[in-house]
TORMIMI-281531 format. One record per residue: x, y, z of N, C-alpha, C, O, CB in turn; residue number from 1. Coordinates in pm, 1 decimal, m for minus. Glycine has a CB too. Example, Ala and Ser with C-alpha at 12.3 -4.5 7.8 and 13.67 -1.06 7.14 Angstrom:
<nunus>
       n.c1       n.c2       n.c3      ca.c1      ca.c2      ca.c3       c.c1       c.c2       c.c3       o.c1       o.c2       o.c3      cb.c1      cb.c2      cb.c3   resi
     1319.0     m569.0      780.0     1230.0     m450.0      780.0     1320.0     m330.0      780.0     1423.6     m331.9      846.5     1130.8     m447.3      904.6      1
     1285.0     m225.0      708.0     1367.0     m106.0      714.0     1290.0        3.0      787.0     1340.9      113.8      803.9     1408.4      m59.8      572.5      2
</nunus>
This chain:
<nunus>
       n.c1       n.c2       n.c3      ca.c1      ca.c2      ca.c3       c.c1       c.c2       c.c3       o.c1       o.c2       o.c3      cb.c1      cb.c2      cb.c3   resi
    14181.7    15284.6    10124.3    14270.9    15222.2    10220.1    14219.7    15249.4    10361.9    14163.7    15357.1    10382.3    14415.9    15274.3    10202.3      1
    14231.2    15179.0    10441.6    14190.8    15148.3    10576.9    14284.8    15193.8    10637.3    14399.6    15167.0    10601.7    14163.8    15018.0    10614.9      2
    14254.5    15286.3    10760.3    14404.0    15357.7    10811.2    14334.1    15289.3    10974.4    14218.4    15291.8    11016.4    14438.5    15598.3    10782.5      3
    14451.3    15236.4    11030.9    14421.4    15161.8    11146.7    14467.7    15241.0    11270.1    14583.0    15268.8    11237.2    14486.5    15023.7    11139.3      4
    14451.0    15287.9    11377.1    14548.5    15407.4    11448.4    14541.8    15265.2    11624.0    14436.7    15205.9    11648.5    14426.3    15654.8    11470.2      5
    14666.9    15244.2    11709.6    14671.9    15169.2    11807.4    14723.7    15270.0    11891.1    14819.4    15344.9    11871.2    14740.8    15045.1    11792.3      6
    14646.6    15261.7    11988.5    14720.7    15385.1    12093.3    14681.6    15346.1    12267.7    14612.5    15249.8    12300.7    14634.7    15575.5    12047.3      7
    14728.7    15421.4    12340.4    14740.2    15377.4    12471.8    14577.8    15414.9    12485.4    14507.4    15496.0    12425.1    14866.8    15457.3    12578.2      8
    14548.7    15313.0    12599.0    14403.4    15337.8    12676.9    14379.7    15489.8    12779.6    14429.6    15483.7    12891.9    14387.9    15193.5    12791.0      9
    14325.8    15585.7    12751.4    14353.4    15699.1    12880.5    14332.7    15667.6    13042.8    14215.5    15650.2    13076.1    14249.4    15822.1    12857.6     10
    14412.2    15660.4    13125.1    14376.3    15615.4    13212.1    14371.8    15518.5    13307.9    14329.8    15506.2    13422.9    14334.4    15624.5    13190.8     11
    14474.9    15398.8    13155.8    14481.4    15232.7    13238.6    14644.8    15252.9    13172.7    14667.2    15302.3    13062.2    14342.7    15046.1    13162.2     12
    14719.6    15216.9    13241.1    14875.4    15216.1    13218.8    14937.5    15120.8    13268.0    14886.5    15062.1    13363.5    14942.9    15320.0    13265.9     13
    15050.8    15083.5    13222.1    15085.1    14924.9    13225.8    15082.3    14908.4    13360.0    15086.5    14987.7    13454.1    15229.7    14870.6    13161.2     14
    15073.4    14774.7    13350.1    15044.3    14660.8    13477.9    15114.0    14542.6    13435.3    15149.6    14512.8    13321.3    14873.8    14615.4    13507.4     15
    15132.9    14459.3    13577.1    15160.7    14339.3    13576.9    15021.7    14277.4    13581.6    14910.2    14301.1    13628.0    15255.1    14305.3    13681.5     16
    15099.7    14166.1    13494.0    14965.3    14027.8    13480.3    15038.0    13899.6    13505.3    15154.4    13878.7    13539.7    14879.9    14004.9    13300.0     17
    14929.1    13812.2    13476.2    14958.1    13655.3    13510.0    15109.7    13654.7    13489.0    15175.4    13730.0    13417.1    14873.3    13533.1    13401.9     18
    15153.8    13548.9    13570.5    15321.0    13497.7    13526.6    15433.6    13571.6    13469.4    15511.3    13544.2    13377.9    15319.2    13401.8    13427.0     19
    15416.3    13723.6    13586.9    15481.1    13782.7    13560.0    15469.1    13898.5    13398.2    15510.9    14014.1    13391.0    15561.8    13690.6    13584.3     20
    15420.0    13841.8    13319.6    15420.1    13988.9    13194.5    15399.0    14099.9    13218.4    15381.8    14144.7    13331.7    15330.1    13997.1    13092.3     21
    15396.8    14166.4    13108.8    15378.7    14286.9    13177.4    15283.7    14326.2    13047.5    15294.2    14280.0    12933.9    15526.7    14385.8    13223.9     22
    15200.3    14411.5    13089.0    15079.1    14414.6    13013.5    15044.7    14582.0    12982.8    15066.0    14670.0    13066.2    14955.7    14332.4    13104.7     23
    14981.9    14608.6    12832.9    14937.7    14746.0    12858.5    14847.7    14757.3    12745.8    14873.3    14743.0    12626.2    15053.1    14860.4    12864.8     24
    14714.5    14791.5    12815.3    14578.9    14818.3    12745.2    14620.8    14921.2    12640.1    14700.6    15012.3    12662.0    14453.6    14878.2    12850.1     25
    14556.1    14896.5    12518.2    14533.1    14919.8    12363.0    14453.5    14947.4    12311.7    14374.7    14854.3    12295.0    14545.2    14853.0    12295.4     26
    14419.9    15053.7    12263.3    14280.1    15099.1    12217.0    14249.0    15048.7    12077.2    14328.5    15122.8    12019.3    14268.0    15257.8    12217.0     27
    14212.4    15002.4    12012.6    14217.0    14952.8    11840.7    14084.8    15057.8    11766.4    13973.7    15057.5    11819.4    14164.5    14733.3    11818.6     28
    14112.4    15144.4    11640.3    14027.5    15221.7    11618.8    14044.2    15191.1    11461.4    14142.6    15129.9    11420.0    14045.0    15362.2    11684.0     29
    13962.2    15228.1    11393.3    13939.1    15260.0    11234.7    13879.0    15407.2    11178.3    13766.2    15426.1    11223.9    13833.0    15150.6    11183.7     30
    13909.5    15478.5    11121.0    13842.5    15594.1    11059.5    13765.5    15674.5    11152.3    13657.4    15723.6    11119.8    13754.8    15552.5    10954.1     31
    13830.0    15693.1    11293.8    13767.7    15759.8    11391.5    13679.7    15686.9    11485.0    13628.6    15743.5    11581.7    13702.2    15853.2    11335.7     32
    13660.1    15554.6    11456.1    13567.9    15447.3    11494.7    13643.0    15386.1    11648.1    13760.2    15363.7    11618.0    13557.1    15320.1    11353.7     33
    13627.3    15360.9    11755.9    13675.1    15272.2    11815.6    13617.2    15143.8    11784.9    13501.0    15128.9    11747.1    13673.1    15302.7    11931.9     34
    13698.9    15053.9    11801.6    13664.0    14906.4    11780.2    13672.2    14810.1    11872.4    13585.2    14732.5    11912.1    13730.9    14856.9    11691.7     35
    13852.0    14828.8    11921.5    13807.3    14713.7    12025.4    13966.0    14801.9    12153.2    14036.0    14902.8    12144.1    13835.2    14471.2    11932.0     36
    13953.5    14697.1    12246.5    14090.9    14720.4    12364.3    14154.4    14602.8    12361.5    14078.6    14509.6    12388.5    14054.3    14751.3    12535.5     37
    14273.3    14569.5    12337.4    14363.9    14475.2    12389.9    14486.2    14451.7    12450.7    14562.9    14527.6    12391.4    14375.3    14429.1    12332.1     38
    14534.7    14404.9    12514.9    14638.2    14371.2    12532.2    14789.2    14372.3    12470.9    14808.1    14282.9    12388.5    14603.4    14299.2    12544.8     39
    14895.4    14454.4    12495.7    15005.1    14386.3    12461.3    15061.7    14309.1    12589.4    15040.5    14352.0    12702.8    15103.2    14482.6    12399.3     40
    15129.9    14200.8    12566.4    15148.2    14173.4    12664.7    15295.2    14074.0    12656.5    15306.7    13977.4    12581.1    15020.8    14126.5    12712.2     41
    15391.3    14118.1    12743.0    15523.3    14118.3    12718.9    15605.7    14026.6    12845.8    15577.9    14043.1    12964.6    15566.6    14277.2    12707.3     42
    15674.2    13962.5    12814.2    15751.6    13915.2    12877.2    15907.4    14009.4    12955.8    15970.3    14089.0    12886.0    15767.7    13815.6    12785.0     43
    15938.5    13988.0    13070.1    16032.8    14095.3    13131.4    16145.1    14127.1    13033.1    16165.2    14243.2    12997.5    16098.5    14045.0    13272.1     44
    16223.1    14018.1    12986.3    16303.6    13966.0    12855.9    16242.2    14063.1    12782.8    16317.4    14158.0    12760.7    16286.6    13802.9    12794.5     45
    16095.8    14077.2    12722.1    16122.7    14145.2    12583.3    16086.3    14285.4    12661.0    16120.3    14383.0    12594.1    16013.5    14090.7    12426.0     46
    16044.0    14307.9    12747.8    16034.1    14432.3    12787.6    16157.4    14519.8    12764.9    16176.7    14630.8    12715.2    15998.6    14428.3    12917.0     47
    16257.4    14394.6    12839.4    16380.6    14522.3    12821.6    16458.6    14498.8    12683.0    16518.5    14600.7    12648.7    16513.9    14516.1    12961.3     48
    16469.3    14419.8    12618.6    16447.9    14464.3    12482.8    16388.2    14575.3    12393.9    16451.2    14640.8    12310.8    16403.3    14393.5    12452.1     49
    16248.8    14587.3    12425.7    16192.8    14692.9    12412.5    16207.4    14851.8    12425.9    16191.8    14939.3    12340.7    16132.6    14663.7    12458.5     50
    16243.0    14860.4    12562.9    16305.2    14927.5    12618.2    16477.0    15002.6    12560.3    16516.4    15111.9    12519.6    16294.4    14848.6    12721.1     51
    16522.5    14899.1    12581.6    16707.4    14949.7    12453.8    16657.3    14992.9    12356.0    16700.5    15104.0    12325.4    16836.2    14812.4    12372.7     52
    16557.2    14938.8    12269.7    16556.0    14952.8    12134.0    16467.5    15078.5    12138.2    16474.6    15139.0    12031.3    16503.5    14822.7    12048.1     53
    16382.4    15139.6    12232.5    16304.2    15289.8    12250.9    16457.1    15409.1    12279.1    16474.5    15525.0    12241.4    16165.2    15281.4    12434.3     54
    16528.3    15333.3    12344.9    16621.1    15451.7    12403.4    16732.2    15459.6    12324.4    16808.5    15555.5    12336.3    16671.1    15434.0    12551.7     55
    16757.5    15347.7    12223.1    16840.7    15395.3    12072.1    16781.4    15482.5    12026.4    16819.5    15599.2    12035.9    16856.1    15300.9    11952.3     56
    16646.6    15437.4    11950.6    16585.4    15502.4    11880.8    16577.8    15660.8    11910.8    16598.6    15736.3    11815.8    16479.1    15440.1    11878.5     57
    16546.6    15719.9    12049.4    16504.0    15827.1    12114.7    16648.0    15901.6    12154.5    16636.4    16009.9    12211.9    16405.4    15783.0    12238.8     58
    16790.7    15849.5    12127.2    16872.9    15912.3    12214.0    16901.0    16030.4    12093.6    16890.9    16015.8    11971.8    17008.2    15812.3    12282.1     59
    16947.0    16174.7    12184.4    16990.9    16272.9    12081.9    16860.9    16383.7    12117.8    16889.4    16499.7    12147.4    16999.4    16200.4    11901.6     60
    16686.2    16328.2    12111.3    16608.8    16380.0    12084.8    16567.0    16427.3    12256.1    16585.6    16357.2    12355.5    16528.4    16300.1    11985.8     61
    16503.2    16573.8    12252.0    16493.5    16637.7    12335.3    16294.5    16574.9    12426.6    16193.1    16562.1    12358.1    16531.0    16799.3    12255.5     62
    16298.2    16556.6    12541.1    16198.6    16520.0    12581.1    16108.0    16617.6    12538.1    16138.0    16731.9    12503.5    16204.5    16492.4    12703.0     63
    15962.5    16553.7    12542.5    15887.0    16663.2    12535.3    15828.3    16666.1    12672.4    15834.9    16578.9    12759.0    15788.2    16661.1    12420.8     64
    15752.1    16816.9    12677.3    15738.7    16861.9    12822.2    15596.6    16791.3    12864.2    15499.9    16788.5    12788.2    15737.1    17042.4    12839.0     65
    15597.7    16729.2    13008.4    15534.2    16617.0    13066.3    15602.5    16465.4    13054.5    15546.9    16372.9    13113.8    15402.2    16616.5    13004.9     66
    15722.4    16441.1    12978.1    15781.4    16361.1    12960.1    15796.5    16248.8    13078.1    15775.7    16293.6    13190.9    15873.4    16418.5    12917.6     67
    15830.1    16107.0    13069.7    15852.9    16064.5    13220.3    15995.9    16076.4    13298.2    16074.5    16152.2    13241.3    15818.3    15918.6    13226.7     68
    16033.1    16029.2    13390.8    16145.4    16117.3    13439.7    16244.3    16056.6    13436.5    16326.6    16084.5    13523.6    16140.0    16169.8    13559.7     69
    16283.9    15933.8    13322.5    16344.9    15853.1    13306.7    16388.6    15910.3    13150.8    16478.1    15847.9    13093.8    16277.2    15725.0    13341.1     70
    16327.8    16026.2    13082.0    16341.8    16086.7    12949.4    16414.0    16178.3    12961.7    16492.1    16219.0    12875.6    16235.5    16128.3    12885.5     71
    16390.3    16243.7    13120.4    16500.4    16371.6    13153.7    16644.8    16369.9    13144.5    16716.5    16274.5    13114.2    16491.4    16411.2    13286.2     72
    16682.7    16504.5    13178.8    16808.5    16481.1    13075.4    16924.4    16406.1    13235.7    16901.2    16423.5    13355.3    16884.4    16695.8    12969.3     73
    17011.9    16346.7    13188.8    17111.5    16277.2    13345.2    17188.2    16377.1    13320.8    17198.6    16422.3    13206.7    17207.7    16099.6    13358.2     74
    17286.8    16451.9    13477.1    17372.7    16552.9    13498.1    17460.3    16461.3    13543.4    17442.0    16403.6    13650.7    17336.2    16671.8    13582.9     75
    17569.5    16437.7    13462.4    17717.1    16410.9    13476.1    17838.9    16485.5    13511.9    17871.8    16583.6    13445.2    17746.7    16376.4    13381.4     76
    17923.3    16436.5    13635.3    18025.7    16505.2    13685.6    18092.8    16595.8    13583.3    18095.2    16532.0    13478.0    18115.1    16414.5    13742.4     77
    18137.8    16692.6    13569.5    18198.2    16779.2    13498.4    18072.7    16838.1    13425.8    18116.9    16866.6    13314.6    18312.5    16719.1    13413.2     78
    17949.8    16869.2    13428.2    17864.1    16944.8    13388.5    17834.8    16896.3    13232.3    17786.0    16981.6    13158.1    17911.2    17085.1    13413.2     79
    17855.9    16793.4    13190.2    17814.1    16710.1    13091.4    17619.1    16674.0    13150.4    17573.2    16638.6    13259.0    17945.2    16555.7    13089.3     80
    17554.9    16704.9    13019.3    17406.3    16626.8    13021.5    17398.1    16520.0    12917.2    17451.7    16528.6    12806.7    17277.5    16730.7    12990.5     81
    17336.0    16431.5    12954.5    17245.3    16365.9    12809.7    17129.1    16306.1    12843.5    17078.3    16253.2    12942.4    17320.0    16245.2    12721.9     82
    17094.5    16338.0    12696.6    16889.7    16295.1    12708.4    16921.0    16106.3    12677.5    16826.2    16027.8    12674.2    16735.8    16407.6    12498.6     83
</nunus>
């Protein structure tokens, strides 16, 4: 079996592209092999789609450290947090 691994580019982090998308370089690898870089490339619409459906998925779970600062935890009046 062919194990395929897609992961962020080091170094190039999303950007805007043509007509507005929003874009973020892709590394494509096989069995330790790099192969190729591409594109995802997203419309604002599915971005924030994207986006809800990361911060369902992720709510409850504790950032890990270097996290971005949008993962940190929010301090709510009466000394309530949530991640």
């Amino acid at each position: 079996m062919t194990h395929w691994k897609i992961s962020p580019v080091p170094g190039q982090g999303l950007h805007r592209a043509d007509g507005g998308a929003l874009a973020l370089p892709l590394q494509i690898s096989s069995g330790g092999r790099h192969l190729a870089v591409a594109e995802l490339r997203l419309t604002p619409a599915s971005a924030e789609q994207l986006h809800a459906a990361l911060c369902y998925a992720l709510d409850g779970q504790l950032p890990p450290d270097g996290a971005p600062e949008c993962r940190q935890p929010v301090h709510y009046p009466g000394g309530r947090q949530r991640y």
